[in-house]
C-alpha positions as CSV (number, residue, x, y, z in Angstrom):
1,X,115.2,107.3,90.2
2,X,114.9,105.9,94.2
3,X,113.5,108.9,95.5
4,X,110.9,107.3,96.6
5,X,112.7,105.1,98.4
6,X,113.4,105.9,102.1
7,X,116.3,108.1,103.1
8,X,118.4,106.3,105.9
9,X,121.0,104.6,103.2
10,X,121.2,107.2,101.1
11,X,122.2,109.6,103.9
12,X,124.6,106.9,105.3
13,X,126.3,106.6,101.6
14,X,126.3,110.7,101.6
15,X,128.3,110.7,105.1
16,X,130.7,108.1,103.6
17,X,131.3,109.6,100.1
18,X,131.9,112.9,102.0
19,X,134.1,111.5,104.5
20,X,136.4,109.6,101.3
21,X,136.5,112.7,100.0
22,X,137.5,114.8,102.7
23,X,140.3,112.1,103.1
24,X,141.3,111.2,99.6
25,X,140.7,114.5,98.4
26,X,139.3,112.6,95.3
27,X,136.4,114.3,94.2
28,X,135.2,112.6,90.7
29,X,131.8,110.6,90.2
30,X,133.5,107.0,90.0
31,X,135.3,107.5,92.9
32,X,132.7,108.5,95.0
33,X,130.4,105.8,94.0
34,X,132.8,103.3,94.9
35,X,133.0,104.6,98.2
36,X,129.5,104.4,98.4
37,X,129.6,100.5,97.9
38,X,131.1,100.8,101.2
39,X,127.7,101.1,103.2
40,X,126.5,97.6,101.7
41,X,129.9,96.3,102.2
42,X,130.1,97.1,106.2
43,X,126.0,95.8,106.5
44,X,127.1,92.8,104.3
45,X,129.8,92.0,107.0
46,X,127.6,93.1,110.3
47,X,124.7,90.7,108.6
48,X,127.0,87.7,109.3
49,X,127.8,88.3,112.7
50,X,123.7,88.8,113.1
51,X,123.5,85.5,111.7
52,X,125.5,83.8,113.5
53,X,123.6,85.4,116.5
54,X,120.4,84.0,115.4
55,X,122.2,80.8,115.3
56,X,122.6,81.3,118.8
57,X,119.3,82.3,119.4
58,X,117.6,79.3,117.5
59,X,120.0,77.3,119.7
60,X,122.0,75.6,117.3
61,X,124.6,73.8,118.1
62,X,128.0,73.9,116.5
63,X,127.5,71.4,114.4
64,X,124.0,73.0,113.1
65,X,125.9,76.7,113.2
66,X,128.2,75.8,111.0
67,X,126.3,74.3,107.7
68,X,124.1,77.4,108.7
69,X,126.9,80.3,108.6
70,X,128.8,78.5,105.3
71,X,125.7,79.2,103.7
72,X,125.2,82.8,105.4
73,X,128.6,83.3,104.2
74,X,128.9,81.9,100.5
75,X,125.8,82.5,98.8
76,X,126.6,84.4,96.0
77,X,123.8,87.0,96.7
78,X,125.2,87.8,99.8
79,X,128.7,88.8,97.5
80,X,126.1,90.3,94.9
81,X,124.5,92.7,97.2
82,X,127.7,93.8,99.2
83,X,128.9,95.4,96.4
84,X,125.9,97.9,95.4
85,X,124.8,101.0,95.4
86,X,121.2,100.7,97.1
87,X,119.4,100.1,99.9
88,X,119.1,95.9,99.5
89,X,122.2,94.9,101.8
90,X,121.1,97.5,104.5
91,X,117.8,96.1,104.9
92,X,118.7,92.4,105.3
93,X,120.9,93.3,108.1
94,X,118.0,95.0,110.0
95,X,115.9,92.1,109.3
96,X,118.5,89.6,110.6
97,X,118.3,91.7,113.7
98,X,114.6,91.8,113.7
99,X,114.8,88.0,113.6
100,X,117.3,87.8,116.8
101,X,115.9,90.3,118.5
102,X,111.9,88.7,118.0
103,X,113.5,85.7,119.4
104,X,115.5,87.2,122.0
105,X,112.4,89.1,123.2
106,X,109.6,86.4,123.3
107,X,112.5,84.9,125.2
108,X,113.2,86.9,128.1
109,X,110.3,89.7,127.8
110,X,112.8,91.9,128.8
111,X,112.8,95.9,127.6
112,X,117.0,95.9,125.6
113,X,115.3,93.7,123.1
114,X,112.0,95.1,122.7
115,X,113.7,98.9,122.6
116,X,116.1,97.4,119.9
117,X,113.2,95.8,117.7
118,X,111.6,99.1,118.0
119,X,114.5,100.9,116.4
120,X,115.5,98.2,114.0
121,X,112.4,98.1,112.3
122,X,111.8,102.0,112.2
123,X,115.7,102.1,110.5
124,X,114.9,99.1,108.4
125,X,111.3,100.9,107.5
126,X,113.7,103.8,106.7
127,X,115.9,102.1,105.1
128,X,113.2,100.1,102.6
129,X,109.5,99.3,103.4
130,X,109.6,95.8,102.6
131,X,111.5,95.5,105.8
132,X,108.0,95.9,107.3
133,X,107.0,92.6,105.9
134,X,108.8,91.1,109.3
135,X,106.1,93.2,111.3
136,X,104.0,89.5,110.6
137,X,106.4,87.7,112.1
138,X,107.4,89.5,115.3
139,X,103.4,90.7,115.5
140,X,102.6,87.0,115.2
141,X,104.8,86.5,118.5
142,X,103.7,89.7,120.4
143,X,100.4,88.4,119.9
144,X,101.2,84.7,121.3
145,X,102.7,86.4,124.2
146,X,100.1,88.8,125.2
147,X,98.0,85.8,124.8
148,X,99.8,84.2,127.4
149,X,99.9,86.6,129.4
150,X,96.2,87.7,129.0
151,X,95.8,83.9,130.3
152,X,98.2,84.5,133.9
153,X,96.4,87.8,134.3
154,X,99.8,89.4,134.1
155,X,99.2,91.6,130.4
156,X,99.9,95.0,131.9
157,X,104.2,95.1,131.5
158,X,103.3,93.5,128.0
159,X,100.9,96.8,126.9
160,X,103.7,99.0,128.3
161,X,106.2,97.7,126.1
162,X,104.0,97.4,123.5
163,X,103.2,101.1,123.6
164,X,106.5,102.1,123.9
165,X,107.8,99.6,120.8
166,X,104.9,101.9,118.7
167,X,106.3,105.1,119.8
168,X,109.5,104.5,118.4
169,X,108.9,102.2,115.4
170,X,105.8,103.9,113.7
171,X,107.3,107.6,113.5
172,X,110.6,106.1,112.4
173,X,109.2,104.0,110.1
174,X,106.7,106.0,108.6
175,X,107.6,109.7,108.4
176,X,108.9,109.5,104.9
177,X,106.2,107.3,102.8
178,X,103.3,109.5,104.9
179,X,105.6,112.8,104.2
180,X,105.8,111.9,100.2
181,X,102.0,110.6,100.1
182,X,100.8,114.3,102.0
183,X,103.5,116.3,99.5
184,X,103.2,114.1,96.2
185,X,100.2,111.4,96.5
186,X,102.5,109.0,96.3
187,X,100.5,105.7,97.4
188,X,102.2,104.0,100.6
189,X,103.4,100.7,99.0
190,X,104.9,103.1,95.4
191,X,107.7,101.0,93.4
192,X,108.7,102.9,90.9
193,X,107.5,101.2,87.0
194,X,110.0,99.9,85.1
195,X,109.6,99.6,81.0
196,X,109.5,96.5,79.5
197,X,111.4,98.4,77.0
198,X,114.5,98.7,79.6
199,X,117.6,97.2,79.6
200,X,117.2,96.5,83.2
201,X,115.3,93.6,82.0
């Protein structure tokens, strides 16, 4: 029932189940969704050490980094979501990144972070579209520093980078909700319906 969701963790979880059972030789449905979990565990771990980068980034010191990374750390969501079979705990991790990585770029203007936001929001898009929600935030930026620039007479590098951010981020991003609304009609911002009637609720 997540077909409609984008592929990138699903192919991730495929790679892993396959690899467990290349090495376990354990073949049987349980087993292999268990290994699964092990996607959203690894993103669940890398999320932390983005968050602890943003501290960095926000320039926090120790004594603000470390109230910040308890809570990182210890909220039970963060336990919830390491643990699951879907696409949540992937997604968070590239939006931690997208968060460093706006800051890091707005920054420096340099091209490593720029090329990185590029990619992390085309594998976040491809991982699940609400990921594109961030596009506000680091768009919000772009826009205050083109501003900026517009002002010194220096926008030029900006539009460069710019360009190049939307060669990499709009094609990853957006291959597989344009692929299923050409192929299916399936509208661009599609969650699938749940019943009242199910026990999910």
């Amino acid at each position: 029932y997540q077909f409609y969701h984008p592929p990138l963790f699903h192919l991730l979880a495929a790679l892993t189940v396959s690899a467990y059972e290349a090495l376990s030789g354990v073949t049987d449905y349980a087993a292999a969704l268990e290994a699964a979990k092990l996607v959203s565990c690894c993103a669940s771990i890398l999320t932390l050490f983005a968050a602890l980068r943003l501290c960095r980034e926000l320039g926090l010191s120790g004594r603000g980094t470390l109230p910040a990374m308890a809570l990182a750390a210890f909220l039970p969501n963060h336990y919830l979501l390491s643990g699951r079979v879907n696409n949540d705990a992937l997604s968070i991790f590239f939006m931690t990144m997208i968060l460093c990585d706006t800051l890091q770029w707005y920054r420096t203007r340099r091209w490593r972070p720029l090329l990185r936001l590029a990619l992390e929001f085309g594998l976040g898009m491809m991982t699940k579209m609400s990921v594109a929600a961030l596009a506000l935030v680091t768009g919000g930026v772009m826009l205050i520093a083109l501003w900026q620039a517009l002002r010194q007479r220096r926008a030029r590098p900006l539009v460069r980078q710019f360009a190049a951010f939307a060669v990499i981020a709009f094609p990853l991003g957006l291959w597989y909700p344009l692929r299923n609304y050409r192929l299916f009609g399936q509208p661009l911002t599609y969650v699938y319906p749940i019943q009242l009637t199910s026990k999910l609720y």
